[in-house]
PDB file of N, H, CA, C and O in Angstrom:
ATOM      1  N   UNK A   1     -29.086 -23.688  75.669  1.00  0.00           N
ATOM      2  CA  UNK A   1     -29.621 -23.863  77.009  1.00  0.00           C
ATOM      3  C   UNK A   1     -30.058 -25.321  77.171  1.00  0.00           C
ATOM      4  O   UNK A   1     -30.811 -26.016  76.491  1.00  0.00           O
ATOM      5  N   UNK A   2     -29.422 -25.546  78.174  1.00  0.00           N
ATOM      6  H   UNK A   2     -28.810 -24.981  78.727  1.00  0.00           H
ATOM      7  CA  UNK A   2     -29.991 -27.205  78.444  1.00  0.00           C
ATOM      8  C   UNK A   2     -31.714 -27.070  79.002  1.00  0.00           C
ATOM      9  O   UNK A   2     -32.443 -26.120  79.284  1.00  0.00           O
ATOM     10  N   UNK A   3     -31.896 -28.782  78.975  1.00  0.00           N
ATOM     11  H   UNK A   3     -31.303 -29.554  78.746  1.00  0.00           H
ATOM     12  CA  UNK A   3     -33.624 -28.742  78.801  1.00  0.00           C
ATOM     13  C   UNK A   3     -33.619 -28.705  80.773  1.00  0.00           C
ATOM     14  O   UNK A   3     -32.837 -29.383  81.440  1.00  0.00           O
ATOM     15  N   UNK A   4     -34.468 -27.942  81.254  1.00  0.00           N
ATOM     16  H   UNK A   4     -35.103 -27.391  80.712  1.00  0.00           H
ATOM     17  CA  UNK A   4     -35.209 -27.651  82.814  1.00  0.00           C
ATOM     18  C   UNK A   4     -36.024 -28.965  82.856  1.00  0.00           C
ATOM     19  O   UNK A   4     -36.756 -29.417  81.976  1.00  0.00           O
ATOM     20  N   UNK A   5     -35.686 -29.564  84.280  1.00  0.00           N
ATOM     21  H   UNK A   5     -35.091 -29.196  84.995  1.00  0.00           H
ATOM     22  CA  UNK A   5     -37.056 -30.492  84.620  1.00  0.00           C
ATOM     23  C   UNK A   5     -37.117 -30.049  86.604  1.00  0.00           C
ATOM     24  O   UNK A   5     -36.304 -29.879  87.513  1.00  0.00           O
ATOM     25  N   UNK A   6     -38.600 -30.033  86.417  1.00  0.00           N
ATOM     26  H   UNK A   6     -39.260 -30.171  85.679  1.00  0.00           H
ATOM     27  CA  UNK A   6     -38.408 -30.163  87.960  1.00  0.00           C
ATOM     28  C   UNK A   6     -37.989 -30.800  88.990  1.00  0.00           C
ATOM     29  O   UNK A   6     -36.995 -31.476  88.727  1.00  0.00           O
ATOM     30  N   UNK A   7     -38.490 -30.896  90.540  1.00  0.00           N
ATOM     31  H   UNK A   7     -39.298 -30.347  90.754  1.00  0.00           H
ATOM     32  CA  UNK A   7     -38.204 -31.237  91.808  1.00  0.00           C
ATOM     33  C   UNK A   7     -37.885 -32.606  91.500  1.00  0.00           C
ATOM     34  O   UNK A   7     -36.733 -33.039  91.488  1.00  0.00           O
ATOM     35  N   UNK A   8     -38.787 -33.199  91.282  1.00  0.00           N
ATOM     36  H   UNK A   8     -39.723 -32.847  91.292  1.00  0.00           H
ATOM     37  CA  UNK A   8     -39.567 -34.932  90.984  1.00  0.00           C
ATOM     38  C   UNK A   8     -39.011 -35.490  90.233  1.00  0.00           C
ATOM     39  O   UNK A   8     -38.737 -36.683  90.363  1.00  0.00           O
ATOM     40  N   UNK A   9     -38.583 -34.546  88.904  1.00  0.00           N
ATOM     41  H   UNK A   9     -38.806 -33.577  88.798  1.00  0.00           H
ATOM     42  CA  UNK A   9     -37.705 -35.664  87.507  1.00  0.00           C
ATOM     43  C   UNK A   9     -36.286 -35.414  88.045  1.00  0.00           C
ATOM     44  O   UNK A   9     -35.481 -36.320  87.828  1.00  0.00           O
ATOM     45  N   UNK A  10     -35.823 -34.265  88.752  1.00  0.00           N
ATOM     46  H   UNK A  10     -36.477 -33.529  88.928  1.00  0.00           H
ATOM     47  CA  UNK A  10     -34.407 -34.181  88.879  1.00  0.00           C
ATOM     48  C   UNK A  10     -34.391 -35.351  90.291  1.00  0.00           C
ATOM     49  O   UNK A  10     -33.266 -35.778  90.551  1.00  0.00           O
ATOM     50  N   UNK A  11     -35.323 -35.773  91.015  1.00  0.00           N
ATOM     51  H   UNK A  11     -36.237 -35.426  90.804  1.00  0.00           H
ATOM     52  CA  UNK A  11     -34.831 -37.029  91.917  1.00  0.00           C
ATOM     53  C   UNK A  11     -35.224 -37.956  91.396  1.00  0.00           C
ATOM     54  O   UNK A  11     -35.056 -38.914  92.150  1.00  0.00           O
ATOM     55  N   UNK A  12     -35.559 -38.169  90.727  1.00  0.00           N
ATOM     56  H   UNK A  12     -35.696 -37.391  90.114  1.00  0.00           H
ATOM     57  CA  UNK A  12     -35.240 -39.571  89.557  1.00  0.00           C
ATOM     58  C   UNK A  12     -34.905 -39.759  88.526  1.00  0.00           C
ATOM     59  O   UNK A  12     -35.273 -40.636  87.745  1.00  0.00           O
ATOM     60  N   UNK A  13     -33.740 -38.498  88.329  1.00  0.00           N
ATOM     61  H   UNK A  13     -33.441 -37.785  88.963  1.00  0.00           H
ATOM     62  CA  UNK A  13     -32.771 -39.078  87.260  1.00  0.00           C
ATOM     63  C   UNK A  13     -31.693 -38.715  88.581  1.00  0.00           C
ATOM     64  O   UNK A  13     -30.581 -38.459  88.118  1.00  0.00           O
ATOM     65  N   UNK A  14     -31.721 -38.632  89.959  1.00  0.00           N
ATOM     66  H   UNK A  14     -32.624 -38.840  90.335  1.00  0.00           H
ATOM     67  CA  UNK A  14     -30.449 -38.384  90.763  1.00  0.00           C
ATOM     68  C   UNK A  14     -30.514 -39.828  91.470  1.00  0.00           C
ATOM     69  O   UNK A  14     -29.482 -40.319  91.928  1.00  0.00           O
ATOM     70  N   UNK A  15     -31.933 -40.597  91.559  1.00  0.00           N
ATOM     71  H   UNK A  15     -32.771 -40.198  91.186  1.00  0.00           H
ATOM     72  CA  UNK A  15     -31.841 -41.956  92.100  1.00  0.00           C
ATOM     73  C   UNK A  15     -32.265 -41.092  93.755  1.00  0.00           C
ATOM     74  O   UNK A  15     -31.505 -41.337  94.692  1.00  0.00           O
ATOM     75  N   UNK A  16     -33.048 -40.464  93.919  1.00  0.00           N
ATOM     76  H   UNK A  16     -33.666 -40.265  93.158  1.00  0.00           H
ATOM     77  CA  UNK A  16     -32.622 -39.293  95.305  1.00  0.00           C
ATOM     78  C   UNK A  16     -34.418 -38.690  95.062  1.00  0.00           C
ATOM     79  O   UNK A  16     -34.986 -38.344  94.026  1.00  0.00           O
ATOM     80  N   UNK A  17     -34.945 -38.766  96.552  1.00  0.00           N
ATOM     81  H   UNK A  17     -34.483 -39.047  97.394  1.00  0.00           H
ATOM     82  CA  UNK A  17     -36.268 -38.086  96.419  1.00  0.00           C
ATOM     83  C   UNK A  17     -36.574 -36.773  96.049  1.00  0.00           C
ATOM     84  O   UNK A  17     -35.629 -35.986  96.099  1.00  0.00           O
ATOM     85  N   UNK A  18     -37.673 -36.335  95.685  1.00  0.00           N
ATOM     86  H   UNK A  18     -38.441 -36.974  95.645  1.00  0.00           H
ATOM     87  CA  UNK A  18     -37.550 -34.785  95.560  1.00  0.00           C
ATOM     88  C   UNK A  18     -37.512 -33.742  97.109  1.00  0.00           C
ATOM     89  O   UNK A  18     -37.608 -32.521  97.228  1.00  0.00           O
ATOM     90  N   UNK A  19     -37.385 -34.513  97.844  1.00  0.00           N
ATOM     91  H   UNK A  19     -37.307 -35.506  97.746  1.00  0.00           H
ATOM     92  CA  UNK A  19     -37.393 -33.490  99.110  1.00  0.00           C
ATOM     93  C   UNK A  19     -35.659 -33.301  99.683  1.00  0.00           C
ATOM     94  O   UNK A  19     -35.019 -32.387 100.204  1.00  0.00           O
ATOM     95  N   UNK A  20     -35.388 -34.605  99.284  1.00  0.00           N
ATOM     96  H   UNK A  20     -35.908 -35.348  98.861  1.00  0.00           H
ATOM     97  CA  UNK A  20     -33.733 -34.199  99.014  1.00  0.00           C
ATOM     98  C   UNK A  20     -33.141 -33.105  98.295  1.00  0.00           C
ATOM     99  O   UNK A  20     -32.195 -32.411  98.667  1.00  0.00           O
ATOM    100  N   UNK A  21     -34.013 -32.993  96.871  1.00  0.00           N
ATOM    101  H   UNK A  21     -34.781 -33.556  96.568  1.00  0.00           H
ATOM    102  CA  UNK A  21     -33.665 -32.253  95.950  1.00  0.00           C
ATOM    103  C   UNK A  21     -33.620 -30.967  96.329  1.00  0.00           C
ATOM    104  O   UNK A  21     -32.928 -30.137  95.737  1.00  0.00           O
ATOM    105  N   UNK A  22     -34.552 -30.625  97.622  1.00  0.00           N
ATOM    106  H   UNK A  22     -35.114 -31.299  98.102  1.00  0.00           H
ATOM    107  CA  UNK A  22     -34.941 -29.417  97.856  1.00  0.00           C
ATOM    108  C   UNK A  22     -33.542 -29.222  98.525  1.00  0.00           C
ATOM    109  O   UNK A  22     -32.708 -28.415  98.115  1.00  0.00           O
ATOM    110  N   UNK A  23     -33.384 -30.009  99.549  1.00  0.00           N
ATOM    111  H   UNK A  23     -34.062 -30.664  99.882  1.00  0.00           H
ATOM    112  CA  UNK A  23     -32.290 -30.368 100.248  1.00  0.00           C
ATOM    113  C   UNK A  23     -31.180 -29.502 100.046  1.00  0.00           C
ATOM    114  O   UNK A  23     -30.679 -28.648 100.777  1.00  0.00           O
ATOM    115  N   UNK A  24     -30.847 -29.975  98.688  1.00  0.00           N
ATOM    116  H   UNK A  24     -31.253 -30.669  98.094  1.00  0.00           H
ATOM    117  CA  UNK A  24     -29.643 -29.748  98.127  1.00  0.00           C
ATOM    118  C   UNK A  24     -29.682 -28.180  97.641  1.00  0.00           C
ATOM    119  O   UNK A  24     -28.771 -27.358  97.738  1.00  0.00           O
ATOM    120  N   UNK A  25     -30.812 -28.023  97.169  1.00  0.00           N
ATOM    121  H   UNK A  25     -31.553 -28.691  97.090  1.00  0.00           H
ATOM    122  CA  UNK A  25     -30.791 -26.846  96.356  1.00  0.00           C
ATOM    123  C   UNK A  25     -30.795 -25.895  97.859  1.00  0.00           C
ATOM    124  O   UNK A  25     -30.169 -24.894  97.510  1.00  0.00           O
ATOM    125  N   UNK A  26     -31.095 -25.736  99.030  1.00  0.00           N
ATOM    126  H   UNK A  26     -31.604 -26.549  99.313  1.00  0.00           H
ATOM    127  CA  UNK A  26     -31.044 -25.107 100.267  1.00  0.00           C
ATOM    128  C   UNK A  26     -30.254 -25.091 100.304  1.00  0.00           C
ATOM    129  O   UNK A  26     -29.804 -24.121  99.694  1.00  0.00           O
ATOM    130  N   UNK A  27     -29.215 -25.957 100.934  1.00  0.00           N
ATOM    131  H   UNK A  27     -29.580 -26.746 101.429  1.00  0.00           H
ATOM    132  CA  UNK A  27     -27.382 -25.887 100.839  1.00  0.00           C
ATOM    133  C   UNK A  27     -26.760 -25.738 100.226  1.00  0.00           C
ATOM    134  O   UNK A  27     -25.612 -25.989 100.593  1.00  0.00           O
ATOM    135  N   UNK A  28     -26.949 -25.208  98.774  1.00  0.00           N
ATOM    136  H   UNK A  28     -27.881 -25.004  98.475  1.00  0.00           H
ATOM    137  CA  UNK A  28     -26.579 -24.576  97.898  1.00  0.00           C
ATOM    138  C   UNK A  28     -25.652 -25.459  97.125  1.00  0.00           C
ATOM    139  O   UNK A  28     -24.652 -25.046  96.537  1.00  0.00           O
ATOM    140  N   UNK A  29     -26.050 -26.700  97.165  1.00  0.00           N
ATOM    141  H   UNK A  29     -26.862 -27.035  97.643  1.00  0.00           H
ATOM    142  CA  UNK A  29     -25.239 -27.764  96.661  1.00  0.00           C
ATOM    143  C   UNK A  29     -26.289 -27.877  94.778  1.00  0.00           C
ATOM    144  O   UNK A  29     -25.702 -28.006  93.703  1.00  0.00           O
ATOM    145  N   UNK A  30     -27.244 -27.817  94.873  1.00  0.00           N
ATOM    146  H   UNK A  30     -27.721 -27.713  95.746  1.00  0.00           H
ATOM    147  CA  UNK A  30     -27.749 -27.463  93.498  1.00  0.00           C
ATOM    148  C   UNK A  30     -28.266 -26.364  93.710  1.00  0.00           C
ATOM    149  O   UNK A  30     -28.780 -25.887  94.721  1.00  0.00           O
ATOM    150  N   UNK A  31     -28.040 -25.815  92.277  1.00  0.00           N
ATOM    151  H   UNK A  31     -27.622 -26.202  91.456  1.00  0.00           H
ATOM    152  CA  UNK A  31     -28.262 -24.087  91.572  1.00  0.00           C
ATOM    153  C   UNK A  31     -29.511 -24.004  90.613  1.00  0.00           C
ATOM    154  O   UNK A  31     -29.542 -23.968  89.383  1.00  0.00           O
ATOM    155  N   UNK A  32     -30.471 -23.988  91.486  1.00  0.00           N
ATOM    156  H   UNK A  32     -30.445 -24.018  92.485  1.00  0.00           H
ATOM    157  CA  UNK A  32     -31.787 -24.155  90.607  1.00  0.00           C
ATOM    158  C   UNK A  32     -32.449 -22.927  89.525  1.00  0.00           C
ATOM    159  O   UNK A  32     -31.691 -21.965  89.398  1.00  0.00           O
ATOM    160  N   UNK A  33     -33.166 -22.880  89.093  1.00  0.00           N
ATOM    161  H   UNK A  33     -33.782 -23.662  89.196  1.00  0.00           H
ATOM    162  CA  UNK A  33     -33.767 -21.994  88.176  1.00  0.00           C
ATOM    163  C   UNK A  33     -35.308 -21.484  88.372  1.00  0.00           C
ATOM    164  O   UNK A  33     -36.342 -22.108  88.129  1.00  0.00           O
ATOM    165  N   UNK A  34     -35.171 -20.367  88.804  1.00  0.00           N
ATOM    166  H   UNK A  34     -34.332 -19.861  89.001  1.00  0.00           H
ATOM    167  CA  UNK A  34     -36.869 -20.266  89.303  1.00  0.00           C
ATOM    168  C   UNK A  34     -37.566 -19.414  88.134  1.00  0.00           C
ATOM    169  O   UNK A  34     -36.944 -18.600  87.451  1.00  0.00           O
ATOM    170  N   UNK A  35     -38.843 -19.679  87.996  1.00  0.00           N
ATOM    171  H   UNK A  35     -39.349 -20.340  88.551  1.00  0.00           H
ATOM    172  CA  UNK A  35     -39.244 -18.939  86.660  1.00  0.00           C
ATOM    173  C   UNK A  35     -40.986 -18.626  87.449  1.00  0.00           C
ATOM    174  O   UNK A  35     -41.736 -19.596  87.556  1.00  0.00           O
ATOM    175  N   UNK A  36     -41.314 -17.651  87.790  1.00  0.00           N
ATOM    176  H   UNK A  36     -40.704 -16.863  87.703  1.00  0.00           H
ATOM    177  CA  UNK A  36     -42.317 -17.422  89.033  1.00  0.00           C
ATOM    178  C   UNK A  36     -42.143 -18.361  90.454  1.00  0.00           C
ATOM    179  O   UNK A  36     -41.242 -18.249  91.284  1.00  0.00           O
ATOM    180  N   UNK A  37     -43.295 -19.326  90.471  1.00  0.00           N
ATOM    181  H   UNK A  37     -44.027 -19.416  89.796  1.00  0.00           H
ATOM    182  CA  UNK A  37     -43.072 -19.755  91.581  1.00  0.00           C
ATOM    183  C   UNK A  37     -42.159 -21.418  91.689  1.00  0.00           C
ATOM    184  O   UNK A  37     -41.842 -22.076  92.680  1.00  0.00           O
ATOM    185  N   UNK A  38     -41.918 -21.711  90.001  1.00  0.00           N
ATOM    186  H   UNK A  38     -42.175 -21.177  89.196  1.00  0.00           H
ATOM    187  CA  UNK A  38     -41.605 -23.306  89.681  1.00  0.00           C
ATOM    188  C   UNK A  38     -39.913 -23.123  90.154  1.00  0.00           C
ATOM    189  O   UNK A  38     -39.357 -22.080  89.808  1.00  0.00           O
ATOM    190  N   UNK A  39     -39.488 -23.680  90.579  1.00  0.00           N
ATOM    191  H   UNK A  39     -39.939 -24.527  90.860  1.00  0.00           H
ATOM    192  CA  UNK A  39     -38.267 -24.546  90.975  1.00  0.00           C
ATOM    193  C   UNK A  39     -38.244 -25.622  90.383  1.00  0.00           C
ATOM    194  O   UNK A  39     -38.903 -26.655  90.501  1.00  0.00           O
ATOM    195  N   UNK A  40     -36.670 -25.018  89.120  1.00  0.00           N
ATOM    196  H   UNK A  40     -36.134 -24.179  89.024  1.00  0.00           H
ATOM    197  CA  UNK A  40     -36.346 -26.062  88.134  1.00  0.00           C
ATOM    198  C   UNK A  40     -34.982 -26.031  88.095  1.00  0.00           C
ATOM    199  O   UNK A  40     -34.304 -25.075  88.470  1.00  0.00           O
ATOM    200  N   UNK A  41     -34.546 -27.105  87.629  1.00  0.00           N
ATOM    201  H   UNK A  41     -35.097 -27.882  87.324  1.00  0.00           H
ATOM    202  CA  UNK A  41     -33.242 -27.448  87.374  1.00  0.00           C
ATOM    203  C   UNK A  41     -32.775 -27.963  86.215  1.00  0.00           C
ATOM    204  O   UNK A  41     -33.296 -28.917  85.636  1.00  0.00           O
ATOM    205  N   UNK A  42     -31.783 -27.356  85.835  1.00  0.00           N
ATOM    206  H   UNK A  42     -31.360 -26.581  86.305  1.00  0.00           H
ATOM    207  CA  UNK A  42     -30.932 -27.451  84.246  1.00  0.00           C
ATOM    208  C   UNK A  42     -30.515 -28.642  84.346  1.00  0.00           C
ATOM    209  O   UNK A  42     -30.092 -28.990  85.449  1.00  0.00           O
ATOM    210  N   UNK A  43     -30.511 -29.647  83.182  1.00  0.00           N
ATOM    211  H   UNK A  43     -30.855 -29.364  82.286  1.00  0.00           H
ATOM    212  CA  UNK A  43     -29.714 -31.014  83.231  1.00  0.00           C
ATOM    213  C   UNK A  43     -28.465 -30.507  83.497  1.00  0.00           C
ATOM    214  O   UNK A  43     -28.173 -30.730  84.672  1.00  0.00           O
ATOM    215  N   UNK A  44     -27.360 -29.751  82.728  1.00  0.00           N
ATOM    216  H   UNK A  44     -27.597 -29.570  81.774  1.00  0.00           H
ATOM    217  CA  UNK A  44     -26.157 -29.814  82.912  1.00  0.00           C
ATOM    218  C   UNK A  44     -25.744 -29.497  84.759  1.00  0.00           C
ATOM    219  O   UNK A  44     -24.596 -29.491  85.205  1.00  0.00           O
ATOM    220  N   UNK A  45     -27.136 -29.238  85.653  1.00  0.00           N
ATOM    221  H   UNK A  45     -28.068 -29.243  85.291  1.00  0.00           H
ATOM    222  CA  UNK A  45     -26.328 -28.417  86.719  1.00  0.00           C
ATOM    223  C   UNK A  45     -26.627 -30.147  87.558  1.00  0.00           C
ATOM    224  O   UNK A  45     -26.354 -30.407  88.730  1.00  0.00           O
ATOM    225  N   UNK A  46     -27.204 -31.042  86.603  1.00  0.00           N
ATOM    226  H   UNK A  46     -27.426 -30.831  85.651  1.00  0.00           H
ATOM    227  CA  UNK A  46     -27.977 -32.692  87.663  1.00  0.00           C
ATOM    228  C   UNK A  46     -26.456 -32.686  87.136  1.00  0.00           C
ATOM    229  O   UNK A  46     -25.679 -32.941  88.056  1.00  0.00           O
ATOM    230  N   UNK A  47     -25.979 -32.516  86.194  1.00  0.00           N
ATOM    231  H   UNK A  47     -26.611 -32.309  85.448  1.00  0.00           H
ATOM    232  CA  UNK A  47     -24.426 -33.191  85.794  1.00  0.00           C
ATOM    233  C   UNK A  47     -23.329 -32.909  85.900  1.00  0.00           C
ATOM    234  O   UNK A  47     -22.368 -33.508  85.418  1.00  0.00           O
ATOM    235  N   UNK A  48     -23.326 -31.565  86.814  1.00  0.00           N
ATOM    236  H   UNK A  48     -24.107 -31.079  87.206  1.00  0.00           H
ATOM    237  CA  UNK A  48     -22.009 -31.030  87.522  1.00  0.00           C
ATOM    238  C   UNK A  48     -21.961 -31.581  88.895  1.00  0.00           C
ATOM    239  O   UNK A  48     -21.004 -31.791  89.642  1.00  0.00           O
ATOM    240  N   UNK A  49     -23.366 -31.781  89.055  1.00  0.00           N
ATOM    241  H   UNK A  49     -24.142 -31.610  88.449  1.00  0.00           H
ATOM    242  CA  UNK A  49     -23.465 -32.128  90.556  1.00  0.00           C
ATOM    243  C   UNK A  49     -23.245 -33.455  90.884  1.00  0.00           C
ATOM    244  O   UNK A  49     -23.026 -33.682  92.074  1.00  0.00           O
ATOM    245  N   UNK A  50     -23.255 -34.732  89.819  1.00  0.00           N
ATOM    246  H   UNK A  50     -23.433 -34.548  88.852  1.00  0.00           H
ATOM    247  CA  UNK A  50     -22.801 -36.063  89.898  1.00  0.00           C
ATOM    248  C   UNK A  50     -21.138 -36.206  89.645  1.00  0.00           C
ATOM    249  O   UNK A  50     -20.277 -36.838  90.258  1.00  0.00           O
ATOM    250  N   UNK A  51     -21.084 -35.379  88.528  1.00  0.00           N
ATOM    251  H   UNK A  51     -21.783 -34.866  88.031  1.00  0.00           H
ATOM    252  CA  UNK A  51     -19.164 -34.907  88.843  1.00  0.00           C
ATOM    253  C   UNK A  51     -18.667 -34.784  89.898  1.00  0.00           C
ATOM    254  O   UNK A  51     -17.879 -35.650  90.277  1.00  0.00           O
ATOM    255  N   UNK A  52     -18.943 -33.751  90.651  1.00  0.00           N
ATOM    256  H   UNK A  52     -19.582 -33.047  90.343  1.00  0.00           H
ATOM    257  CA  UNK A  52     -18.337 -33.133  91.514  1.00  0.00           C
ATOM    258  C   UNK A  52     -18.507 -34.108  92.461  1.00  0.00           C
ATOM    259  O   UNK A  52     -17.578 -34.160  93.268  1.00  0.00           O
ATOM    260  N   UNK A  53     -19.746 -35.215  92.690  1.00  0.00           N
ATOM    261  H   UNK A  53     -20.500 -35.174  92.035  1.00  0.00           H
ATOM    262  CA  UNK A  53     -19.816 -36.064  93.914  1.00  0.00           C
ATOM    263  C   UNK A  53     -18.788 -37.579  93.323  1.00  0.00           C
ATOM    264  O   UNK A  53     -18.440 -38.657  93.803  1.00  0.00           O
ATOM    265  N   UNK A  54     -18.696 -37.172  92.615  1.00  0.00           N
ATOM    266  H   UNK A  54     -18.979 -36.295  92.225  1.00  0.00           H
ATOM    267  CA  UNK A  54     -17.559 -38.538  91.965  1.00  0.00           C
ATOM    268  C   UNK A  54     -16.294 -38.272  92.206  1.00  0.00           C
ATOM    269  O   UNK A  54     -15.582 -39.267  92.337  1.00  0.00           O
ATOM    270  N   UNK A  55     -15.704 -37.068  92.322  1.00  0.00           N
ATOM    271  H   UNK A  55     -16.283 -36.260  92.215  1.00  0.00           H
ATOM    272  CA  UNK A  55     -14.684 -36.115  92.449  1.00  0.00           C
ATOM    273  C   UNK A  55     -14.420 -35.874  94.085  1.00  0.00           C
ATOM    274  O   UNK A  55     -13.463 -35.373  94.674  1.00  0.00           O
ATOM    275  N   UNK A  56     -15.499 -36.363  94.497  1.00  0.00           N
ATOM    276  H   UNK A  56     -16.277 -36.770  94.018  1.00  0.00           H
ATOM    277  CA  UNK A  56     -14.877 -36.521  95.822  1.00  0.00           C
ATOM    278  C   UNK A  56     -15.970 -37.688  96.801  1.00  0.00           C
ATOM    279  O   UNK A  56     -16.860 -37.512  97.632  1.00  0.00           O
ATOM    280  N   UNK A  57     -15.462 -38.647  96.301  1.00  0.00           N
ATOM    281  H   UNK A  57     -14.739 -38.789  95.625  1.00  0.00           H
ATOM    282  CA  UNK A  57     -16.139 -39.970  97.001  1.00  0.00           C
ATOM    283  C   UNK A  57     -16.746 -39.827  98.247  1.00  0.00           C
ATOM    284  O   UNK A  57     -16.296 -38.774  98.699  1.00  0.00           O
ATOM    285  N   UNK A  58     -17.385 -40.227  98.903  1.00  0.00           N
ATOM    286  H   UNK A  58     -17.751 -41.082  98.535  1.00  0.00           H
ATOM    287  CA  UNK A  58     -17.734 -40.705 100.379  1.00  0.00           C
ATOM    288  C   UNK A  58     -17.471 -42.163 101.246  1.00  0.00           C
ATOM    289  O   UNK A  58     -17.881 -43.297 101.000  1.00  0.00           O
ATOM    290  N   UNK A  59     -16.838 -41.786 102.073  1.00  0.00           N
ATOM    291  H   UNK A  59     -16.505 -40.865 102.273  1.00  0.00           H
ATOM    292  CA  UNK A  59     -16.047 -43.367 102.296  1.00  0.00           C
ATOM    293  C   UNK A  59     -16.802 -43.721 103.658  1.00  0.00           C
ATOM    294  O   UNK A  59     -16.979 -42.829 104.488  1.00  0.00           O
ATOM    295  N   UNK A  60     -17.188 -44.855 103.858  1.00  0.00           N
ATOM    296  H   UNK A  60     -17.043 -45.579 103.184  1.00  0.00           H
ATOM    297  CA  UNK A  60     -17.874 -45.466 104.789  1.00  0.00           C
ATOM    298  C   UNK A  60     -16.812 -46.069 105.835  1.00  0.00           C
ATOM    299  O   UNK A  60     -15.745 -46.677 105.748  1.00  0.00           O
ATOM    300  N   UNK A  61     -17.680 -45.573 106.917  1.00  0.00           N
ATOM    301  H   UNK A  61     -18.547 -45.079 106.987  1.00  0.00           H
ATOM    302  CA  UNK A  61     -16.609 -46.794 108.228  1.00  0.00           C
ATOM    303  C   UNK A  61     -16.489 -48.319 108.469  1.00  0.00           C
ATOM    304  O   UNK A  61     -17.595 -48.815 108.682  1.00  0.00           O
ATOM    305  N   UNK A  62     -15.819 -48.900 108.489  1.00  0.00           N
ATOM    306  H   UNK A  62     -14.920 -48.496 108.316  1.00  0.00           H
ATOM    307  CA  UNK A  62     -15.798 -50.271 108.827  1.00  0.00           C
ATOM    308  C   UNK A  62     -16.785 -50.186 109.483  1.00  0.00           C
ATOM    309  O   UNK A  62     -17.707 -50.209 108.667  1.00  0.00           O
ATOM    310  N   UNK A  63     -17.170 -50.104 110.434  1.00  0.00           N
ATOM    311  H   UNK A  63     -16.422 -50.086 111.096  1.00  0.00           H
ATOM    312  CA  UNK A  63     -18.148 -51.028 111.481  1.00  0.00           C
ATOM    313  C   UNK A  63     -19.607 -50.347 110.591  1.00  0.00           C
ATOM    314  O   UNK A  63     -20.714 -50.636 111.046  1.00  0.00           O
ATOM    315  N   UNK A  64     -19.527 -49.573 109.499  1.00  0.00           N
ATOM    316  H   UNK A  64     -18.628 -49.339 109.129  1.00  0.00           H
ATOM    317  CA  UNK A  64     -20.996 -49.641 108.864  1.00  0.00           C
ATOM    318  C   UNK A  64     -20.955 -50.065 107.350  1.00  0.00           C
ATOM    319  O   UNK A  64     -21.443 -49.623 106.310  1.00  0.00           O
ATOM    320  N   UNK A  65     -20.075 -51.224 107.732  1.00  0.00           N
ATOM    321  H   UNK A  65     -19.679 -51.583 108.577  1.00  0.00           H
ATOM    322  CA  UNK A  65     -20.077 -51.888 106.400  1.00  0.00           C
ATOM    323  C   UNK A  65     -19.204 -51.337 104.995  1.00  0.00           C
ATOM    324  O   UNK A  65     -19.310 -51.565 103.790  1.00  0.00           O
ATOM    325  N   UNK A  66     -18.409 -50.601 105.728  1.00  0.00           N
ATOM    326  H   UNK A  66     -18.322 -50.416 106.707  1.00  0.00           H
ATOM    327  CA  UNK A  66     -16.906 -50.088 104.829  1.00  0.00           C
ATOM    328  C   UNK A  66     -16.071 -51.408 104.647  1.00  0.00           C
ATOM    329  O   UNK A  66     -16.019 -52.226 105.566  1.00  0.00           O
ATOM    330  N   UNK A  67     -15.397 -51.614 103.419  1.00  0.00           N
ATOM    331  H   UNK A  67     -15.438 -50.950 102.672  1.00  0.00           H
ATOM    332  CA  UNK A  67     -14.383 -52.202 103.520  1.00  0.00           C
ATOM    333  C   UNK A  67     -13.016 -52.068 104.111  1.00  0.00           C
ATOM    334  O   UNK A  67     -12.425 -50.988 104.123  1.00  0.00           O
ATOM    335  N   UNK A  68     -12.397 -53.445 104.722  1.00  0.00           N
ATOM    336  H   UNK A  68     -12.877 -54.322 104.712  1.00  0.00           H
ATOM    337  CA  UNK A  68     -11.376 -52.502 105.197  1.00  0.00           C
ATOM    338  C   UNK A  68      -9.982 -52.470 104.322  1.00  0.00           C
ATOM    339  O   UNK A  68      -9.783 -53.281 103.418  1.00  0.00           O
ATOM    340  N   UNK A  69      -9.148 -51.568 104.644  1.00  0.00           N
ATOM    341  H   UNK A  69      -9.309 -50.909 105.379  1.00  0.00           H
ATOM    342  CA  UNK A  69      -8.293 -51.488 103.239  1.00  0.00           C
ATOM    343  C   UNK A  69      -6.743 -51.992 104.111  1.00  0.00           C
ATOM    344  O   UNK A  69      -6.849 -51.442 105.207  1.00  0.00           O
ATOM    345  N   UNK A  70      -6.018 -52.415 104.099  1.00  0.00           N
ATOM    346  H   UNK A  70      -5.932 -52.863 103.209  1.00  0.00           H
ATOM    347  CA  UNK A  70      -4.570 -53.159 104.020  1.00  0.00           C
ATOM    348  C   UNK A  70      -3.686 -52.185 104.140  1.00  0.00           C
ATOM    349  O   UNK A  70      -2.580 -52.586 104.504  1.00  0.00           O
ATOM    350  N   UNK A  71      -3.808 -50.704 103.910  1.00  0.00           N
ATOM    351  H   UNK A  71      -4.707 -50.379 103.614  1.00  0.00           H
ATOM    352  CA  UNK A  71      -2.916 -50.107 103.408  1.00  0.00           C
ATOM    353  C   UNK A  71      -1.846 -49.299 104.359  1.00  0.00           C
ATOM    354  O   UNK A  71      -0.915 -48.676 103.849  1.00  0.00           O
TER     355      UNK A  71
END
C-alpha cells in the first residue's frame, strides 16, 4: 500500500492548492481515500493523475500566449 497524505501535502506535491484538490477529487478526477471523516490520497493515485495529465496535454490559444505552430 502506498503511503496516504492529505488535502494540503497532495497540493504541494501537485504544485496545485488544496481546494483544487478538493476540486478534483469532486469531479472524480482524483480517487481519494476516506478513513472516518479524513480525506486522503494514495501517492500512486497523485501519480496516475500526473500521467494521465501528461498523456493528454493542454494546449493554449495564441492570443493567450500559445505558441504558434507552422504546421
Amino acid at each position: 500500500m502506498s503511503p496516504l497524505v492529505d488535502l494540503k501535502e497532495a497540493g504541494r506535491l501537485l504544485s496545485i492548492s488544496p481546494w483544487t484538490v478538493r476540486v478534483y477529487i469532486k469531479s472524480g478526477k482524483l480517487i481519494p481515500v476516506r478513513i472516518g471523516r479524513r480525506v486522503l490520497l494514495q501517492e500512486t493515485e497523485l501519480q496516475r493523475f500526473v500521467e494521465a495529465a501528461k498523456a493528454h496535454p493542454v494546449t493554449v490559444p495564441v492570443a493567450l500566449g500559445g505558441k504558434e505552430s507552422n504546421a
